[in-house]
C-alpha positions as CSV (number, residue, x, y, z in Angstrom):
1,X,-5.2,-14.8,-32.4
2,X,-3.9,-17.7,-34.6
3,X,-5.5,-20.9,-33.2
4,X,-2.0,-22.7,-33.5
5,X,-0.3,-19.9,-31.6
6,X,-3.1,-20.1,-29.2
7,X,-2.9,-23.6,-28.3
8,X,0.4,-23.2,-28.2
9,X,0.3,-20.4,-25.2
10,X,-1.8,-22.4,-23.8
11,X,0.1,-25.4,-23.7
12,X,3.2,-23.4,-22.2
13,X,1.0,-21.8,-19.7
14,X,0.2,-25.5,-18.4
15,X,3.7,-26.3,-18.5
16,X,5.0,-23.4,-16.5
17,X,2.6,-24.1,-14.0
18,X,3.1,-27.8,-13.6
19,X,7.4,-27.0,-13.2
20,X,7.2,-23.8,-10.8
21,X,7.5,-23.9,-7.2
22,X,4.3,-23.2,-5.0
23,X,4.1,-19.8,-5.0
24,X,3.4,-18.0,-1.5
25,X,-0.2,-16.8,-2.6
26,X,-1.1,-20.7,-2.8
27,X,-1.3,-20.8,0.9
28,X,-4.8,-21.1,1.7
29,X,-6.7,-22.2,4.6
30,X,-10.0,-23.9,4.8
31,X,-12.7,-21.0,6.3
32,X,-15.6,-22.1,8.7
33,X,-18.7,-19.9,8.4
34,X,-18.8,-17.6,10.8
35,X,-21.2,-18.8,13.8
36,X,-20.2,-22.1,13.4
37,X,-17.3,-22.0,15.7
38,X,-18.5,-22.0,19.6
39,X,-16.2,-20.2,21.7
40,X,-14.4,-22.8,23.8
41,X,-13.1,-23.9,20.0
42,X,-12.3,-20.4,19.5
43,X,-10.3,-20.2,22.5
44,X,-8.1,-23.4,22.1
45,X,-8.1,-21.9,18.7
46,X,-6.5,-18.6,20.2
47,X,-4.2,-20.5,22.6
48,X,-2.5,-22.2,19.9
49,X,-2.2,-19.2,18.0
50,X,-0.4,-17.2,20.8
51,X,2.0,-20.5,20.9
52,X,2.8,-18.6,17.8
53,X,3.0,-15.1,17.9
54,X,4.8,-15.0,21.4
55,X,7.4,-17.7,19.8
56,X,10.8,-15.9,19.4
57,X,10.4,-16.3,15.7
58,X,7.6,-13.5,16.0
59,X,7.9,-11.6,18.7
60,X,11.7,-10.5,18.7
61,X,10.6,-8.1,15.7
62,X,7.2,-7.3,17.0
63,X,8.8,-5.1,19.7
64,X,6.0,-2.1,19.3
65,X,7.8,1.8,19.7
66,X,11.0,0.3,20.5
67,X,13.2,0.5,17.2
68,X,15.3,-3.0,18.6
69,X,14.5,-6.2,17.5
70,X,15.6,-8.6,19.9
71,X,17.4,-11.8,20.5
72,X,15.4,-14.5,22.4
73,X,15.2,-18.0,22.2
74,X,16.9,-21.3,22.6
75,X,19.8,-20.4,20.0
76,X,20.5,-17.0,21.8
77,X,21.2,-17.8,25.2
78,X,19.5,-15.0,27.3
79,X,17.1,-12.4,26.4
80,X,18.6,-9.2,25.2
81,X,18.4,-6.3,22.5
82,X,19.8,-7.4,18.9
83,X,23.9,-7.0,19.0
84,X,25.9,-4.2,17.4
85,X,23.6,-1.5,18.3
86,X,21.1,-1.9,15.7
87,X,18.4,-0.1,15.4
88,X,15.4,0.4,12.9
89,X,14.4,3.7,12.8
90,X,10.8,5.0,12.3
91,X,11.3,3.4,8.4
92,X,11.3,-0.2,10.7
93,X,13.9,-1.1,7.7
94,X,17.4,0.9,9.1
95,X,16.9,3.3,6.4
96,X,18.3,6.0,8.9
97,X,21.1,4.3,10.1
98,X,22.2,0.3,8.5
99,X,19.1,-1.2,6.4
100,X,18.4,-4.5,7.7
101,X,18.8,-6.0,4.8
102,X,22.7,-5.4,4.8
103,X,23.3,-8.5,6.7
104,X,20.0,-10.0,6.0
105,X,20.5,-11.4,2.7
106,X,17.8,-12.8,0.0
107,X,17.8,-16.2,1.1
108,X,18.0,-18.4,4.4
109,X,21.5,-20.2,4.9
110,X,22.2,-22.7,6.8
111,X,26.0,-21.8,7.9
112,X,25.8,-21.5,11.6
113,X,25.7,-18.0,13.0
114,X,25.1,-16.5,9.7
115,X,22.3,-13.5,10.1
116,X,18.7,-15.4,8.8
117,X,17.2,-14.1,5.5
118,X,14.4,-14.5,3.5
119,X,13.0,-13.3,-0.1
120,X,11.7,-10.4,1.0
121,X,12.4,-6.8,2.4
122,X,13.3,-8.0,5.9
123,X,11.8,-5.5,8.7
124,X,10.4,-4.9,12.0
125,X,6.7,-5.2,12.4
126,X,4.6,-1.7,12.8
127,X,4.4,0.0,15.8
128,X,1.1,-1.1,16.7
129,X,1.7,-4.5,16.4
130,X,3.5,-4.9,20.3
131,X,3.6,-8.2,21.0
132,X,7.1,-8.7,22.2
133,X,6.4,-9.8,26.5
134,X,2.5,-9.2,26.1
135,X,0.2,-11.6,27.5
136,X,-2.4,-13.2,26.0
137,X,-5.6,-10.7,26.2
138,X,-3.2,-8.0,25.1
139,X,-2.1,-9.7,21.8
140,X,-5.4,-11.1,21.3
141,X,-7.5,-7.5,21.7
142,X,-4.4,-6.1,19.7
143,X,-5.6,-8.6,16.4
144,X,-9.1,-7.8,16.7
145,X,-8.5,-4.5,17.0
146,X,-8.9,-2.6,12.9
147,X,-6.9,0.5,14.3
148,X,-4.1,-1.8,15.5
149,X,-4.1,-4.8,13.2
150,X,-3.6,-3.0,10.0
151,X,-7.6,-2.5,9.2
152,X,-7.6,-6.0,8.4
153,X,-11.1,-8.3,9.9
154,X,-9.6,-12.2,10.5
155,X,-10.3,-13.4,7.4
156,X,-7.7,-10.8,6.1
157,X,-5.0,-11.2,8.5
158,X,-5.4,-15.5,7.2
159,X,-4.5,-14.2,4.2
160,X,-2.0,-11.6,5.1
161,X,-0.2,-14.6,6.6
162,X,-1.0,-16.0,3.3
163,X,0.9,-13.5,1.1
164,X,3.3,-12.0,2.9
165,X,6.8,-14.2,2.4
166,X,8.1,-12.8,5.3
167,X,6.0,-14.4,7.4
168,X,6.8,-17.6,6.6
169,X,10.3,-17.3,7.4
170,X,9.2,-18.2,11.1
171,X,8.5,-21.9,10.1
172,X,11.8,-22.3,8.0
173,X,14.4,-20.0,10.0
174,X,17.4,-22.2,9.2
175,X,20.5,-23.1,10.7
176,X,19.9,-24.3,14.7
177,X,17.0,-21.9,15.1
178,X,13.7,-23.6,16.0
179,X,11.0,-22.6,14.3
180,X,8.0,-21.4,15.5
181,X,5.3,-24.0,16.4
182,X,2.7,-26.2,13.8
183,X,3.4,-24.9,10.8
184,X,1.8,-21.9,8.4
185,X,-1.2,-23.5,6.9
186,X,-2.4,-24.8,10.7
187,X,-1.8,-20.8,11.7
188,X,-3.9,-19.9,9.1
189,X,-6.6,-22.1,9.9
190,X,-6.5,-21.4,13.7
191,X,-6.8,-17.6,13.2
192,X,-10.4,-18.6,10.7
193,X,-11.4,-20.7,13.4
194,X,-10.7,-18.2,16.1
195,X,-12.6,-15.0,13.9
196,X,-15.6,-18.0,13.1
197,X,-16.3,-18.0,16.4
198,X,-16.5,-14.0,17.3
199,X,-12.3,-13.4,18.4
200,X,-13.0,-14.3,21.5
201,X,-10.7,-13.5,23.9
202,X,-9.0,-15.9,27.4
203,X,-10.6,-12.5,28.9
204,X,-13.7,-12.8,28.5
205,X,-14.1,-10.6,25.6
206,X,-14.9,-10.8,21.7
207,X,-15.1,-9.1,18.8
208,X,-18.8,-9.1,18.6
């Protein structure tokens, strides 16, 4: 390649990088090597994670078989099924019936009442992910768990979390809706912390 032309990509590539936004797969968390975690960290570890993934936020789309999100949380009043009858199918999109993505437009807006969005294919969590009114041990043995988390070990799910735009819609839902607790990067470093110290479990159990 022509050395002018080179330094010239170069140079451009620099720029580009210095003027675009963060991109999502530059959420990275710090990762303790495994062992050096004892368990009592791992638990308070756990604990704040399941501040988290019981949060409204979360759970209303991790509702397991069911094919209803739901509608819980300060902004909603009471506890109940998602309005207007919607329902996601076995595509966890609407494909069978209204896509979810109808109403749920590319980006968050803050008009009040307006359905959230993000930049992303919005979408009920699999099946196997049932977290919607599960305690602790159950949600906990459900991410340790290969055959219902996806196949992913800990370090996987951190960056799952990572990647997946999504999921960071739950720290910037928009409008009056409050977000779920610390933020995404502290998430991400809870669930290393937690698999550093074995998964354990406020059961008793681990992942060893």
């Amino acid at each position: 390649m022509n050395l002018i032309l080179k330094k010239g990509l170069l140079g451009l590539a620099a720029v580009l990088t210095l003027s675009s936004p963060i991109r999502a797969e530059e959420n990275v968390a710090q990762q303790p090597e495994l062992g050096s975690i004892s368990q009592e960290e791992g638990l308070e570890a756990w604990g704040r994670m399941f501040e988290v993934v019981s949060h409204p936020r979360c759970s209303n789309c991790h509702v397991g078989p069911s094919d209803r999100p739901m509608w819980s949380g300060p902004s909603y009043g009471k506890t109940r099924p998602h309005g207007m009858n919607i329902l996601a199918g076995d595509s966890r999109i609407g494909a069978e019936t209204l896509v979810c993505s109808t109403c749920h437009l590319g980006s968050t807006s803050d008009v009040p009442h307006t359905p959230p969005a993000v930049d992303d294919d919005w979408r009920l969590a699999p099946v196997e992910a049932n977290w919607f009114g599960q305690s602790a041990p159950v949600i906990c043995a459900q991410l340790r768990d290969p055959e219902l988390n996806g196949g992913r070990s800990y370090q996987e799910i951190a960056d799952h979390l990572g990647h997946d735009v999504i999921l960071h819609w739950a720290w910037t839902p928009g409008g009056n809706r409050e977000p779920a607790p610390y933020s995404l990067e502290e998430h991400m470093q809870d669930i290393l912390i937690w698999g550093a110290a074995g998964m354990p479990c406020p059961d008793g159990g681990t992942g060893d």
